[in-house]
C-alpha positions as a Markdown table, in Angstrom:
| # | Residue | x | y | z |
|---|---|---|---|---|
| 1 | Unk | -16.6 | 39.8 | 0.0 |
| 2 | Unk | -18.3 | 40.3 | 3.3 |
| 3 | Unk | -19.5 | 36.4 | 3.4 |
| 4 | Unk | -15.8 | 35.8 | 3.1 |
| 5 | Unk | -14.1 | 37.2 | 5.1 |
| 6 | Unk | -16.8 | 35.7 | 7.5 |
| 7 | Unk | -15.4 | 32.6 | 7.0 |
| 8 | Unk | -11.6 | 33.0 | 6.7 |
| 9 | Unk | -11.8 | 32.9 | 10.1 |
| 10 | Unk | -12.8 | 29.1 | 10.1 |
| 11 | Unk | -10.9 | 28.4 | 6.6 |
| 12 | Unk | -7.2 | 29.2 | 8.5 |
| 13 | Unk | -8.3 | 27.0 | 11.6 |
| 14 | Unk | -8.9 | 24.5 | 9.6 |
| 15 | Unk | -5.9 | 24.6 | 7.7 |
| 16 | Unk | -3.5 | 25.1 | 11.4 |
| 17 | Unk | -5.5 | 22.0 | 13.1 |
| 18 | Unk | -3.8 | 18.8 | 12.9 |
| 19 | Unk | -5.6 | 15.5 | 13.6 |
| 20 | Unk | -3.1 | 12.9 | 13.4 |
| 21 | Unk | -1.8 | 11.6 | 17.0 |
| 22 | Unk | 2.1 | 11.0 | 17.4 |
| 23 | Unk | 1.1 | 9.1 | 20.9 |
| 24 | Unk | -1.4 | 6.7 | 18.6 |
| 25 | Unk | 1.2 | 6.0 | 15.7 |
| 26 | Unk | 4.1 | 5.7 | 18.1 |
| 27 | Unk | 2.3 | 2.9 | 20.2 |
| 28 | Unk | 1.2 | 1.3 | 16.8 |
| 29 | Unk | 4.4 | 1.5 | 15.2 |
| 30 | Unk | 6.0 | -0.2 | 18.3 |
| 31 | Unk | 3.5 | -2.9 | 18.5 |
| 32 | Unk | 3.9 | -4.1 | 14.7 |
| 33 | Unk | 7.1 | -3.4 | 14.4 |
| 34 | Unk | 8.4 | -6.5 | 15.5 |
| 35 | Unk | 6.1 | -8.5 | 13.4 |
| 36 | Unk | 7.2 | -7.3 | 10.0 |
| 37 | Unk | 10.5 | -8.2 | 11.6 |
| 38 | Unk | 8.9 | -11.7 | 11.6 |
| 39 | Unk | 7.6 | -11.2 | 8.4 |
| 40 | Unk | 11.0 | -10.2 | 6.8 |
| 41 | Unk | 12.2 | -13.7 | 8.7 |
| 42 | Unk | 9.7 | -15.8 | 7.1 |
| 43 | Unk | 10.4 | -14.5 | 3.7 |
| 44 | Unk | 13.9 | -15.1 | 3.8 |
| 45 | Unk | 14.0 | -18.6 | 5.2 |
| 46 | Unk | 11.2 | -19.8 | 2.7 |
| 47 | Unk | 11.7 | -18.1 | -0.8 |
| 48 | Unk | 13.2 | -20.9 | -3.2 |
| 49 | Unk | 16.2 | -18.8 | -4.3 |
| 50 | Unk | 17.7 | -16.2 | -2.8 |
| 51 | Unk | 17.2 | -13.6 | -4.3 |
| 52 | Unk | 13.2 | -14.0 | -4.7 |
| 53 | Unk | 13.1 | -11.5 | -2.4 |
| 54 | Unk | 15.1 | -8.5 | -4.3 |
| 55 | Unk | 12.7 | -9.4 | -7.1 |
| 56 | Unk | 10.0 | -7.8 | -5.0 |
| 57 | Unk | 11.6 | -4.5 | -4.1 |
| 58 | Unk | 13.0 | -4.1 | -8.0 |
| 59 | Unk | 9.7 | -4.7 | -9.3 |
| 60 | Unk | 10.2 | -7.4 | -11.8 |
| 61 | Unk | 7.9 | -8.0 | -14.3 |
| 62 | Unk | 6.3 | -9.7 | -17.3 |
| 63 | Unk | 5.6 | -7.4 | -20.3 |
| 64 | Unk | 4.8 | -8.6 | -23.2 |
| 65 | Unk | 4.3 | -4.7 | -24.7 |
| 66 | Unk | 7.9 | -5.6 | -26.0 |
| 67 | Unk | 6.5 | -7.5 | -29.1 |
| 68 | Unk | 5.2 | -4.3 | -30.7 |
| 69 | Unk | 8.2 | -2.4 | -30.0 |
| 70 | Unk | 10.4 | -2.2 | -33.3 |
| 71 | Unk | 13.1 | 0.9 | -32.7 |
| 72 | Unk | 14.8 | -2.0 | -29.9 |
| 73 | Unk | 17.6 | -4.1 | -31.7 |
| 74 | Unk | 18.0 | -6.8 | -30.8 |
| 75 | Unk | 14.5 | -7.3 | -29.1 |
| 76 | Unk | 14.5 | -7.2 | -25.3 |
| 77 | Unk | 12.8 | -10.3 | -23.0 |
| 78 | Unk | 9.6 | -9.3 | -22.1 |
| 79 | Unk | 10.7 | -10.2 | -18.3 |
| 80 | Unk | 12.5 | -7.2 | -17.2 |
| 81 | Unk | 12.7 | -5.0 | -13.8 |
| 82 | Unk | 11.9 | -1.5 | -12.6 |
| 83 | Unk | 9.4 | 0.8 | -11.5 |
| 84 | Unk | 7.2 | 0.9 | -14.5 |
| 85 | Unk | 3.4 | 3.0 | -14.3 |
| 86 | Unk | 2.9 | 1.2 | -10.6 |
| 87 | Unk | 6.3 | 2.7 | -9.7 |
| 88 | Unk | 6.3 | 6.2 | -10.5 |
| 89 | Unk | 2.4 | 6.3 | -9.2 |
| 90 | Unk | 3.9 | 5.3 | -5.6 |
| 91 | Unk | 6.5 | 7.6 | -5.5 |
| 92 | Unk | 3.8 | 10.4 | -6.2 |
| 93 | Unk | 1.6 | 8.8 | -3.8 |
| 94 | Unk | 4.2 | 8.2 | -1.1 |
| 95 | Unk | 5.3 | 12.2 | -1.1 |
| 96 | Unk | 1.9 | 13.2 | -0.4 |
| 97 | Unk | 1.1 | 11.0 | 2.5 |
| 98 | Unk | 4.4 | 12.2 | 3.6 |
| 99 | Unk | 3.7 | 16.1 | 3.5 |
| 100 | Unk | 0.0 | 15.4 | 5.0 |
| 101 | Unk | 1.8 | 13.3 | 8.0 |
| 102 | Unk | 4.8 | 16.1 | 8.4 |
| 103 | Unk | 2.2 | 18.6 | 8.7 |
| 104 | Unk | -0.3 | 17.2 | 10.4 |
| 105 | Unk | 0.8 | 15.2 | 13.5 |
| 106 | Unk | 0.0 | 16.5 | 17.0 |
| 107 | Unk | 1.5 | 15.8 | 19.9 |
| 108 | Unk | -1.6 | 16.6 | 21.6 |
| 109 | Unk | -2.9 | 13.2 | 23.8 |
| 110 | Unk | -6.2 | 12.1 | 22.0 |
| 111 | Unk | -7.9 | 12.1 | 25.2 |
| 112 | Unk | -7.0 | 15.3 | 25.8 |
| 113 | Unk | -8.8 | 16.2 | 22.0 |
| 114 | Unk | -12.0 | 14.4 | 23.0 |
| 115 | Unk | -12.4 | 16.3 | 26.0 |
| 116 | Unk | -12.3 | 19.7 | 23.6 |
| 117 | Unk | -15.2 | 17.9 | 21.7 |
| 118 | Unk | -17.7 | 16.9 | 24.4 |
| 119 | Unk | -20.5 | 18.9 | 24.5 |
| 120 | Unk | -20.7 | 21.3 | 26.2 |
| 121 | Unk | -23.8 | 23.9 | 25.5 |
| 122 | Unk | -21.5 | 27.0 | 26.7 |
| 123 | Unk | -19.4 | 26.0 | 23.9 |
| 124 | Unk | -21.5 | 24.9 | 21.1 |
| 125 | Unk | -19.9 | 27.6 | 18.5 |
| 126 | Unk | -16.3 | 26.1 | 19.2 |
| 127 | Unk | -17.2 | 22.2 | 19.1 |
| 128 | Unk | -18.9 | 22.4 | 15.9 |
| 129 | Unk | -15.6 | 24.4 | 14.6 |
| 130 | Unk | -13.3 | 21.6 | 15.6 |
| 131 | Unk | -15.8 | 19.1 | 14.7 |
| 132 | Unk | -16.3 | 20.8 | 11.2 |
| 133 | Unk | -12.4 | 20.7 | 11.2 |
| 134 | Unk | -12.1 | 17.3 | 11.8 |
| 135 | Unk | -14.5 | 16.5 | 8.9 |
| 136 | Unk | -12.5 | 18.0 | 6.5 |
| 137 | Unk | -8.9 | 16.3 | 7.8 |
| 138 | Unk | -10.8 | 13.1 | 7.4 |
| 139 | Unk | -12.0 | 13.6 | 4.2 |
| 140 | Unk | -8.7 | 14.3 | 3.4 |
| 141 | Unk | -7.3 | 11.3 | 5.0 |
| 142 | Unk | -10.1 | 9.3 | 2.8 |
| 143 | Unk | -8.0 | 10.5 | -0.2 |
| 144 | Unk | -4.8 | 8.8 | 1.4 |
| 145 | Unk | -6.3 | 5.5 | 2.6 |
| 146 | Unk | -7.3 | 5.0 | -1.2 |
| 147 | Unk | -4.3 | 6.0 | -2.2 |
| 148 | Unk | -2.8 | 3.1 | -0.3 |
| 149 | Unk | -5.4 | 0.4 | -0.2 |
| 150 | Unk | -5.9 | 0.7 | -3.9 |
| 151 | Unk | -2.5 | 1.1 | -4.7 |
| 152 | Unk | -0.7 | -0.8 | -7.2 |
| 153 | Unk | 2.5 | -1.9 | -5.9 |
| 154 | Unk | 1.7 | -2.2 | -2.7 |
| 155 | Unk | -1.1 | -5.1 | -3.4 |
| 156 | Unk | 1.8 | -6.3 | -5.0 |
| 157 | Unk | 4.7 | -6.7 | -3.1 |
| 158 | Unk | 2.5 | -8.4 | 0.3 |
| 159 | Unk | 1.4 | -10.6 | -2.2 |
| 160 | Unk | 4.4 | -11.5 | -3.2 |
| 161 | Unk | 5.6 | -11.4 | 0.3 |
| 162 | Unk | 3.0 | -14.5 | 1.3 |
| 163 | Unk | 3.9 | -16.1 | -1.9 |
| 164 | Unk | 7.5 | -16.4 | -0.6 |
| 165 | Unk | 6.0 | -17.0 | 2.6 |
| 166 | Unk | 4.4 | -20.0 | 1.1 |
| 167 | Unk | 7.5 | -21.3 | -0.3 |
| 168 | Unk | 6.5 | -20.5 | -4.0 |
| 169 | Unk | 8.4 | -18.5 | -6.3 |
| 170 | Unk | 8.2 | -15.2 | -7.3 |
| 171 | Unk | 5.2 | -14.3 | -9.8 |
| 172 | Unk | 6.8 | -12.7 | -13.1 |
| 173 | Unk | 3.4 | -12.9 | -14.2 |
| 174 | Unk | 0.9 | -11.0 | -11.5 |
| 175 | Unk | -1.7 | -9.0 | -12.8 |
| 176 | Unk | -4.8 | -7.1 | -11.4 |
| 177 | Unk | -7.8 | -7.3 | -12.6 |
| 178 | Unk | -10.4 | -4.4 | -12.5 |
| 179 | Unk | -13.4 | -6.7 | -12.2 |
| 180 | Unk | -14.3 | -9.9 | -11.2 |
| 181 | Unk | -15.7 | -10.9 | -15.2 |
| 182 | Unk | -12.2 | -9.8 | -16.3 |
| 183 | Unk | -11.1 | -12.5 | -18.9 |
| 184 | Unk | -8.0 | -13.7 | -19.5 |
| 185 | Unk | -5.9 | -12.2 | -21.7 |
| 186 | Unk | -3.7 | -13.6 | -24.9 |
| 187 | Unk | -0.5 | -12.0 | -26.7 |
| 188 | Unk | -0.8 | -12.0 | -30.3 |
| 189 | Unk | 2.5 | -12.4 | -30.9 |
| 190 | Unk | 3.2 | -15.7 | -29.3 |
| 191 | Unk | -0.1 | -16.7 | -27.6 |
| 192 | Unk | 0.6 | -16.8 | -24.2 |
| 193 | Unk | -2.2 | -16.9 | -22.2 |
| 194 | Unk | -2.1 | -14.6 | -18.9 |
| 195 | Unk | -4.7 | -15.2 | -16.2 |
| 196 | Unk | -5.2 | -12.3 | -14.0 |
| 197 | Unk | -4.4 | -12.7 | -10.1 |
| 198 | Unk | -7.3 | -11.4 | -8.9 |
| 199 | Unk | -9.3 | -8.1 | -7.5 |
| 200 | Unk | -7.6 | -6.2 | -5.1 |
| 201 | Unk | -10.2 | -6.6 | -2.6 |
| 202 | Unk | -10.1 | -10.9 | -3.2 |
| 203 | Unk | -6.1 | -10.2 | -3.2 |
| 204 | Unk | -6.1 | -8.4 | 0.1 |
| 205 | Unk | -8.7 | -10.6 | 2.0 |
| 206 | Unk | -7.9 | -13.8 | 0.5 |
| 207 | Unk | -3.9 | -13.8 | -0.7 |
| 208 | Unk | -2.6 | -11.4 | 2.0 |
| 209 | Unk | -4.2 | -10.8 | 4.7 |
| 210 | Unk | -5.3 | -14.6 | 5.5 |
| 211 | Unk | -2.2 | -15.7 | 4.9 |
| 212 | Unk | -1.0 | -13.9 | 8.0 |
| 213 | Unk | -3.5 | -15.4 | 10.3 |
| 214 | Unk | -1.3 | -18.5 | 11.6 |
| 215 | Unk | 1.9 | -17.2 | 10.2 |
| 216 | Unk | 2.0 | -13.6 | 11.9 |
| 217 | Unk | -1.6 | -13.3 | 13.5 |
| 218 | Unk | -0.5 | -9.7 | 14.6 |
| 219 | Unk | -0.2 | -8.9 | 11.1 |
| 220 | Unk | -3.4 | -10.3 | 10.5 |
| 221 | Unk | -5.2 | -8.2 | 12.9 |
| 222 | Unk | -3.6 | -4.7 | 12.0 |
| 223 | Unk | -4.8 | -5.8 | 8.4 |
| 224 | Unk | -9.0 | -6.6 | 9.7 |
| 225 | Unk | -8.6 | -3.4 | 12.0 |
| 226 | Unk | -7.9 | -0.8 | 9.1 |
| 227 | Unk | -8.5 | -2.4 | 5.8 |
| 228 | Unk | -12.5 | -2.7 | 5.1 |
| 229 | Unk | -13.6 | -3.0 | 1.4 |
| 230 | Unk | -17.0 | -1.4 | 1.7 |
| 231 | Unk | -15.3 | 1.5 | 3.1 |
| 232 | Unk | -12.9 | 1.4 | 0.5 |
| 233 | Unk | -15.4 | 1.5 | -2.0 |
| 234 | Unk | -17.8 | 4.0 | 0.4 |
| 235 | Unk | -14.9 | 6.7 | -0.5 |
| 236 | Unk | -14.1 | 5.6 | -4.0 |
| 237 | Unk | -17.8 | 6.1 | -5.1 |
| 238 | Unk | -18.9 | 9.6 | -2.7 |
| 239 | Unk | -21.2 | 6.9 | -0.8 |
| 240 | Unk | -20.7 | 8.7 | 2.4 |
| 241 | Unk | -22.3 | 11.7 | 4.3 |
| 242 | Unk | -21.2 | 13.3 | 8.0 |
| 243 | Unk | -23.8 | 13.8 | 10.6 |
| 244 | Unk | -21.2 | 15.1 | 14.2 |
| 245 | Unk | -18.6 | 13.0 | 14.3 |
| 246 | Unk | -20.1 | 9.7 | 12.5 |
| 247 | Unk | -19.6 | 9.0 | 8.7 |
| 248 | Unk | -22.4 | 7.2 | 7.0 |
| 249 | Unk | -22.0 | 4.2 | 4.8 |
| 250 | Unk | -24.1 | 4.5 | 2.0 |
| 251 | Unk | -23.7 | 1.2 | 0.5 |
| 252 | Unk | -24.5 | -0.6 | 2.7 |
| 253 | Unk | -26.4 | -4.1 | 1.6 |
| 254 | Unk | -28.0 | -6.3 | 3.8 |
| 255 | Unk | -27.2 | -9.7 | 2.2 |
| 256 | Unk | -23.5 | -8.7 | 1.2 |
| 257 | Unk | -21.3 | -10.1 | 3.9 |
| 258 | Unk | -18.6 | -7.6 | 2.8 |
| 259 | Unk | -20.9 | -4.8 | 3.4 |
| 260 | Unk | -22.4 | -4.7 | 6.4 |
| 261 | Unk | -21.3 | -1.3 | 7.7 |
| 262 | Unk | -24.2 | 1.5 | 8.6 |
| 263 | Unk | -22.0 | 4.0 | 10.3 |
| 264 | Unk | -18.4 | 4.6 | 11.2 |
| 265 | Unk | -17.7 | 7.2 | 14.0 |
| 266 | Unk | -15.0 | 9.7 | 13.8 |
| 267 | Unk | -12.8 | 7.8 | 17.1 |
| 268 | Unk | -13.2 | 4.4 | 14.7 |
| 269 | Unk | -11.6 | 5.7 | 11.4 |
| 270 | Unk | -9.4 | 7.8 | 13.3 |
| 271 | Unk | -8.0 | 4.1 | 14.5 |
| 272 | Unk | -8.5 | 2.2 | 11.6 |
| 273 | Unk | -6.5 | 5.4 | 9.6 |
| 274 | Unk | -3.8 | 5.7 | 12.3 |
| 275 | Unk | -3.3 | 1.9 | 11.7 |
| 276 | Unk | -2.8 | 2.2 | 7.9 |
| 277 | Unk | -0.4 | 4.6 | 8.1 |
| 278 | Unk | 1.4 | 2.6 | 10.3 |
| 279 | Unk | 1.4 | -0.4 | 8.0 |
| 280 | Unk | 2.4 | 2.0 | 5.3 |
| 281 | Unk | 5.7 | 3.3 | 7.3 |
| 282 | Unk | 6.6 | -0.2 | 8.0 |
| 283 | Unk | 6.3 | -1.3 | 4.6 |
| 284 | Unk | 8.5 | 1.3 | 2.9 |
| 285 | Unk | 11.0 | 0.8 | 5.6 |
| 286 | Unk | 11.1 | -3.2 | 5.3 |
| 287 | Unk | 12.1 | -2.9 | 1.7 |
| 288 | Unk | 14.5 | -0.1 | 2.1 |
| 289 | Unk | 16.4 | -2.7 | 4.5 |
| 290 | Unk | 15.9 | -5.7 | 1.5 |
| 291 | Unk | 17.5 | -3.0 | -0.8 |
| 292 | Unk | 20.6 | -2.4 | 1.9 |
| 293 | Unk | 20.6 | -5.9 | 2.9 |
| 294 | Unk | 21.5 | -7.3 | -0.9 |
| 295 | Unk | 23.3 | -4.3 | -1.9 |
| 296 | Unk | 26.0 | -5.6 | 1.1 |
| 297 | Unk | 25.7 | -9.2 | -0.4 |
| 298 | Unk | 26.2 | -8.1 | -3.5 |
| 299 | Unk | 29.7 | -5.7 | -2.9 |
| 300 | Unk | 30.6 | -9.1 | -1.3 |
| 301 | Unk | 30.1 | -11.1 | -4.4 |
| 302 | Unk | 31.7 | -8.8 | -7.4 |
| 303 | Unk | 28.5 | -6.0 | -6.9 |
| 304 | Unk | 26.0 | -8.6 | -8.8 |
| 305 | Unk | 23.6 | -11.1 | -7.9 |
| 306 | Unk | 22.3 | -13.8 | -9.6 |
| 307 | Unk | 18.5 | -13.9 | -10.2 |
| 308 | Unk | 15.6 | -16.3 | -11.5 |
| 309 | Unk | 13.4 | -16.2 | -13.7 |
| 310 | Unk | 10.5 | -18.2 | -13.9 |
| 311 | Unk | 9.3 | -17.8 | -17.9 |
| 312 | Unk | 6.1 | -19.2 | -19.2 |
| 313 | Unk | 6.6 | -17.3 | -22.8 |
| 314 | Unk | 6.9 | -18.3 | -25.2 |
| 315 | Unk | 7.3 | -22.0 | -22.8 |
| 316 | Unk | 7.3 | -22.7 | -19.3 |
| 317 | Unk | 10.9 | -23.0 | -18.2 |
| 318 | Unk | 13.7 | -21.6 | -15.2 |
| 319 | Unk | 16.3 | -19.3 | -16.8 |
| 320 | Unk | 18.7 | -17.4 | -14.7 |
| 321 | Unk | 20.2 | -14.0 | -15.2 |
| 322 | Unk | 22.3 | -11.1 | -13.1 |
| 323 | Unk | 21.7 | -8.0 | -11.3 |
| 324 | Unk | 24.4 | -5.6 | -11.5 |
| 325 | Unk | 24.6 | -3.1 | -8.0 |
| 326 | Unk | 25.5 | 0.5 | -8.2 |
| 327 | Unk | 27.0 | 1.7 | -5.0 |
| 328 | Unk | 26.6 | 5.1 | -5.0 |
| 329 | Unk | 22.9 | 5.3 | -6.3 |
| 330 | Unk | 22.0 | 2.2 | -4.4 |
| 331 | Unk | 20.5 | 0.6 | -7.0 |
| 332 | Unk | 20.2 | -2.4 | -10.0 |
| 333 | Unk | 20.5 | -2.5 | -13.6 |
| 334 | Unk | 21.3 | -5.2 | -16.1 |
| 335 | Unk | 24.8 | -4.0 | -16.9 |
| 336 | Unk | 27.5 | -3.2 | -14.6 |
| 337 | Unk | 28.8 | 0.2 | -13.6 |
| 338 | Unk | 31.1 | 1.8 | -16.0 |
């Protein structure tokens, strides 16, 4: 009992400190801002129908699960729309960033926070306190830059983005793979072959982010300042340890171009986090304006849209179909109001 109460000093300090800077995510947000306003532009001007782009924030898909499914009369397409496992994983995801940014954003300058840290031998007991503090935030903020650099939908939809970008139509038919040896895989039923996209890490470096680099090179930079994949992985694995106020990289390897990262100080991540989260916020906020946006074309058009569909089972062929808008739930289904 004694060594606790010792140390519930330190355990409520830790709990009151916040380490997330309103000035830094305010300057960020206003920087990039204006380039996902680009980004939106882009989109719309080169997607090859119209409504490529609502695909995206519906969450279309392929599923071929349908074939197995025998309680469903008549049998539904295996194209179909909605949040699905990625879905309801980001909405759990997304409330927990939330709550860690509602409760944990100072308006305290930074510079004004590295001054507290400095050392200072008078005050050894109460810089290794905040230090020891600002461990634990961060390892806490490891938690949510995995939960957004390794999230599902959010791979998704920026790759989908640049795909529209690059004039191409919407892919019914992405899928992650969990390795680089993953094969492809066949349906039974009708022996459709799918060929997974690609790793997140190829699909982040390669499909999204590169794509931004002539197109929005503002966009390209915010992605290279906070996404890293060895730090990614660094977290994912526990291949990390905190000496003051620098993380080291365990995994580092020295003929790996993609992992040649020793150390990381604490004013580094607390940049490269600040960054993500500011990608993040402008990311949910560009597709609740796609969702607004349509949902005005639509109660202009009979409160339906019309959609395509780019099918490759069971053949390759363009079929169209319609989205019906509800109003008052701001939302799509396949069937209109009643």
């Amino acid at each position: 009992m004694q060594n606790v109460l010792i140390t519930l000093p330190l355990f409520c300090f830790i709990l009151t400190y916040k380490m997330l800077f309103k000035e830094i995510l305010d300057e960020k947000y206003t920087t990039l801002r204006p380039n996902f306003e680009k980004l939106y532009q882009q989109v719309i001007r080169n997607q090859t129908h119209d409504t490529d782009l609502l695909l995206i924030r519906i969450n279309a898909f392929y599923n071929p699960e349908v074939y197995t499914w025998d309680n469903i009369h008549p049998q539904p397409s295996p194209y179909m729309f909605g949040p699905n496992s990625e879905g309801h994983s980001e909405y759990t995801h997304f409330d927990f960033i939330g709550e860690y940014v509602k409760n944990n954003t100072s308006a305290q300058p930074m510079d004004n926070y590295l001054e507290q840290v400095k050392y200072n031998e008078h005050r050894r007991e109460e810089i290794d306190a905040l230090t020891f503090a600002e461990s634990i935030s961060i390892q806490t903020e490891m938690l949510i830059y995995l939960k957004i650099w390794e999230s599902d939908m959010f791979i998704k939809k920026f790759y989908q983005m640049t795909n529209l970008m690059d004039k191409q139509p919407y892919d019914w038919h992405f899928k992650l793979s969990t390795s680089n040896r993953q094969p492809k895989t066949s349906d039974e039923t009708t022996g459709f072959i799918l060929t997974p996209t690609g790793t997140r890490d190829v699909i982040i470096r390669t499909k999204i982010r590169d794509k931004f680099k002539k197109r929005i090179p503002e966009l390209y930079n915010a992605f290279k300042k906070s996404y890293n994949g060895q730090i990614r992985n660094s977290i994912a694995h526990s291949q990390y340890s905190i000496l003051g106020r620098y993380i080291q990289l365990n995994n580092y390897i020295s003929d790996d171009p993609y992992s040649q990262l020793k150390v990381l100080s604490f004013d580094d991540w607390i940049n490269r986090f600040h960054e993500t989260l500011v990608i993040y916020t402008l990311y949910r906020e560009f597709f609740e304006r796609v969702n607004n946006n349509y949902g005005q074309l639509a109660l202009r058009n009979g409160k339906m849209l019309q959609i395509r569909i780019n099918r490759k089972d069971p053949e390759e062929k363009v079929e169209f179909g319609v989205l019906h808008y509800r109003e008052f739930f701001k939302d799509w289904g396949p069937e209109p109001d009643r």
